[in-house]
C-alpha positions as CSV (number, residue, x, y, z in Angstrom):
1,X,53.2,-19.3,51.3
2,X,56.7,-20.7,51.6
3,X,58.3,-21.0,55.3
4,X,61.8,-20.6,55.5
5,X,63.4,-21.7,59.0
6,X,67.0,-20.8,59.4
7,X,68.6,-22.9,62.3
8,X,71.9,-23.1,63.9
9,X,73.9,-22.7,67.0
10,X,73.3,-19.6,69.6
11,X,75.6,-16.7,68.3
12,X,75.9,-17.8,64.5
13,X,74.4,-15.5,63.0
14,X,71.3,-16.6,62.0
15,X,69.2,-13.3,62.7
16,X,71.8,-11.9,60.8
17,X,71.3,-14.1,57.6
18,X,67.5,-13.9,58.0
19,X,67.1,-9.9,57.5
20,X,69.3,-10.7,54.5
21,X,66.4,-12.5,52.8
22,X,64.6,-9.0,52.9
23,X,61.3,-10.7,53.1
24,X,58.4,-10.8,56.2
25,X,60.6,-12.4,58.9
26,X,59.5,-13.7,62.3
27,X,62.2,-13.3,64.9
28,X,61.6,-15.4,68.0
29,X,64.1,-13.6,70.5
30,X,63.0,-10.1,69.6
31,X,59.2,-11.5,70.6
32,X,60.7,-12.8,73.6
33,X,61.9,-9.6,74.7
34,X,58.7,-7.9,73.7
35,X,56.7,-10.4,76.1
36,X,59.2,-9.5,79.3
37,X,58.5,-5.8,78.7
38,X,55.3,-5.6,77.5
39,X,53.2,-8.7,79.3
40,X,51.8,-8.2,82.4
41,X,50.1,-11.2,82.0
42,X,53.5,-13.3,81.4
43,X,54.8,-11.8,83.9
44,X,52.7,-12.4,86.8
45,X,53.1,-16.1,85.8
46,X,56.6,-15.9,86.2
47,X,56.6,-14.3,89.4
48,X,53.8,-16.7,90.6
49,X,56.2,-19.6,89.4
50,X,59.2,-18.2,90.5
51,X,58.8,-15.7,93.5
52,X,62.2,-15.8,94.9
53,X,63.7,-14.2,91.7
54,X,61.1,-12.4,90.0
55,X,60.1,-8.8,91.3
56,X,58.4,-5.6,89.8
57,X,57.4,-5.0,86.1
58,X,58.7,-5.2,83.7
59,X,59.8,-8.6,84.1
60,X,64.0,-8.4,83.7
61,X,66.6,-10.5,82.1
62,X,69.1,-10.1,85.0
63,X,66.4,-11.8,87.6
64,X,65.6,-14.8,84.5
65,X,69.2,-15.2,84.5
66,X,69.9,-15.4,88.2
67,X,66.7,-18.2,88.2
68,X,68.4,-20.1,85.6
69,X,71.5,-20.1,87.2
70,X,70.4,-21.3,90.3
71,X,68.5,-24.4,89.2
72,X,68.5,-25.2,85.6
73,X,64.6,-26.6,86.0
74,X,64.0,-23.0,86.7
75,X,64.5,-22.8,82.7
76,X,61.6,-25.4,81.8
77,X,59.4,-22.9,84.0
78,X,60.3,-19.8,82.4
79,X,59.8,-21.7,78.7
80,X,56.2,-23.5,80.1
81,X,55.4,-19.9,80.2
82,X,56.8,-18.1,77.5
83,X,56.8,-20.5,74.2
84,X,53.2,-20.5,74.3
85,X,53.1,-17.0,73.9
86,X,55.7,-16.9,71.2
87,X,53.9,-19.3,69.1
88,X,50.7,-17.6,69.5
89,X,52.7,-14.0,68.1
90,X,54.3,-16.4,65.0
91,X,50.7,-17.3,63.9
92,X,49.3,-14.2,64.1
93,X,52.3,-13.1,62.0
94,X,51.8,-16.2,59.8
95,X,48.1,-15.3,59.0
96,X,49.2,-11.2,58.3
97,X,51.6,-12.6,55.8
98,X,49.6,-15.9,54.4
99,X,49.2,-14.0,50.7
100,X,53.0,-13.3,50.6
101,X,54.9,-15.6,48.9
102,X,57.4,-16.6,51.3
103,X,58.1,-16.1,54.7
104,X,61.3,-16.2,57.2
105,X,61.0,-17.8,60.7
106,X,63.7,-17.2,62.8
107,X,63.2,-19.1,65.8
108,X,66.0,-20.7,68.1
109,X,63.9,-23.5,68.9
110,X,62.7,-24.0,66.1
111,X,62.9,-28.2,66.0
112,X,62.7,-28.6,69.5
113,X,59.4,-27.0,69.6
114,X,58.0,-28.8,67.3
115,X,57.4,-25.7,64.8
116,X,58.4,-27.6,62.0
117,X,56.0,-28.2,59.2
118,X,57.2,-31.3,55.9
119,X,57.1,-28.4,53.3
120,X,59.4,-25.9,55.1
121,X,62.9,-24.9,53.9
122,X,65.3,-25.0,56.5
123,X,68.7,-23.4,56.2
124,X,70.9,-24.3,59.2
125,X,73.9,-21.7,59.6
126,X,77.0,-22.8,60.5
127,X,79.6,-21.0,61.9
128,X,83.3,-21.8,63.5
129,X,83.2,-22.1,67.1
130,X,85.7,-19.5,67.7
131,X,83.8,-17.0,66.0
132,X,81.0,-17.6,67.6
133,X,82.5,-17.1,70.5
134,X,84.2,-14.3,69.7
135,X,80.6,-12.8,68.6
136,X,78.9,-14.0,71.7
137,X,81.2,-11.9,73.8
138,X,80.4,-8.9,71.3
139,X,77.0,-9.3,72.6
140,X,75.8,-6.6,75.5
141,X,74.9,-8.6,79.1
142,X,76.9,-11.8,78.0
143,X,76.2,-14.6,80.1
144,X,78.5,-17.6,78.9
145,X,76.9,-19.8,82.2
146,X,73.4,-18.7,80.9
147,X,74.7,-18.7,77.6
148,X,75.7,-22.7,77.9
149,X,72.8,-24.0,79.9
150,X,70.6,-22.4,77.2
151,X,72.2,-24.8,74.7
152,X,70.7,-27.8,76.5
153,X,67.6,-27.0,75.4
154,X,68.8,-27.3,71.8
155,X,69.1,-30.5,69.6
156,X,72.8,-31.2,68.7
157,X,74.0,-29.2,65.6
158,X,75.0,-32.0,63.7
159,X,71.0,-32.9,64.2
160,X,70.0,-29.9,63.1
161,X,72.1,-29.8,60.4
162,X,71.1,-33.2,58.8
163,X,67.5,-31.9,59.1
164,X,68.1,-28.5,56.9
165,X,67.7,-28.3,53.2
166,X,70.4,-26.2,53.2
167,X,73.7,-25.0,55.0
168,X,75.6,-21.6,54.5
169,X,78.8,-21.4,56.4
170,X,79.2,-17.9,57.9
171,X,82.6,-16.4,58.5
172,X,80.8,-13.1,59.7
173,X,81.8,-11.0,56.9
174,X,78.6,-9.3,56.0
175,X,79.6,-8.8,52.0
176,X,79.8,-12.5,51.8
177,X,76.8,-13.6,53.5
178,X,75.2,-11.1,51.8
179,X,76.1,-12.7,48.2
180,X,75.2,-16.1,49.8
181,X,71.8,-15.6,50.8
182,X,71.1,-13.5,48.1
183,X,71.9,-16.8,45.4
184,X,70.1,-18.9,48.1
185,X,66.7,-17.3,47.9
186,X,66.6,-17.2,44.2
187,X,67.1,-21.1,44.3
188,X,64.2,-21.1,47.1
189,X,61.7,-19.2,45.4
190,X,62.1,-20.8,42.0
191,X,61.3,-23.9,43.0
């Protein structure tokens, strides 16, 4: 089974470009959200870890944020907690799909958590800062503070970009990153 990563910078589309590839895909941040709703388990963690902000289940974004905010260390807790269980989902998903032939992992953290594997093809999207922005703020419960300390966690761009295989520029029109990924996964899946 083939792994495709794509990579880039918060708000650059990379969800976006990895529906495109209509094939089995892995999306971290929707797991994420699954776990704060859904894990009573994850949550009383939290709100062992962090009493001050965490209340009643399900566990919320608003209260997360308000940790964050307050001390950014606050963000190591909530990841100690939650990346474990992401990873856990992403093999479980891995193993349902091993007999497909490729795969797309869409996972923010994808470097920094060490998810990599040698034979994975990584597509890094890259996107004009001004239109990220300009999608961020498009985005319901923006949180630019959050938003910014959240990028500390990631590896520099440029980084990331070396490391890919690949790099499709997106200039958020949809017919043209449509025609881009579509070209792109013929290439991945012939070789």
């Amino acid at each position: 089974m083939k792994r495709i990563a794509i990579v880039g910078e918060i708000g650059s589309g990379k969800t976006f470009a990895a529906k495109l590839f209509g094939l089995p895909t892995f999306i971290a941040d929707n797991e994420v959200n699954k776990i704060y709703n859904k894990s009573r388990v994850a949550h009383k963690k939290l709100k062992k870890k962090l009493p001050k902000f965490i209340y009643s289940f399900p566990t919320k974004k608003n209260e997360l944020s308000n940790a964050v905010n307050k001390n950014i260390e606050n963000l190591k807790i909530i990841t100690k907690i939650i990346h474990p269980l992401v990873r856990q989902r992403m093999n479980i998903f891995l193993n349902k799909y091993k007999k497909k032939g490729a795969v797309v992992l869409d996972i923010p953290l994808y470097f920094e958590n060490k998810i990599n594997k040698n034979d994975d093809v990584v597509i890094f999207i890259e996107a004009p800062k001004k239109k990220i922005n300009k999608a961020l703020k498009k985005r319901q419960r923006n949180n630019t503070k959050l938003l910014k300390k959240l990028g500390f966690l990631q590896i520099s761009k440029n980084v990331k970009k070396k490391r890919s295989h690949y790099v499709i520029k997106n200039n958020f029109k949809s017919e043209n990153m449509k025609k881009k990924v579509k070209i792109l996964k013929k290439e991945i899946l012939r070789k």
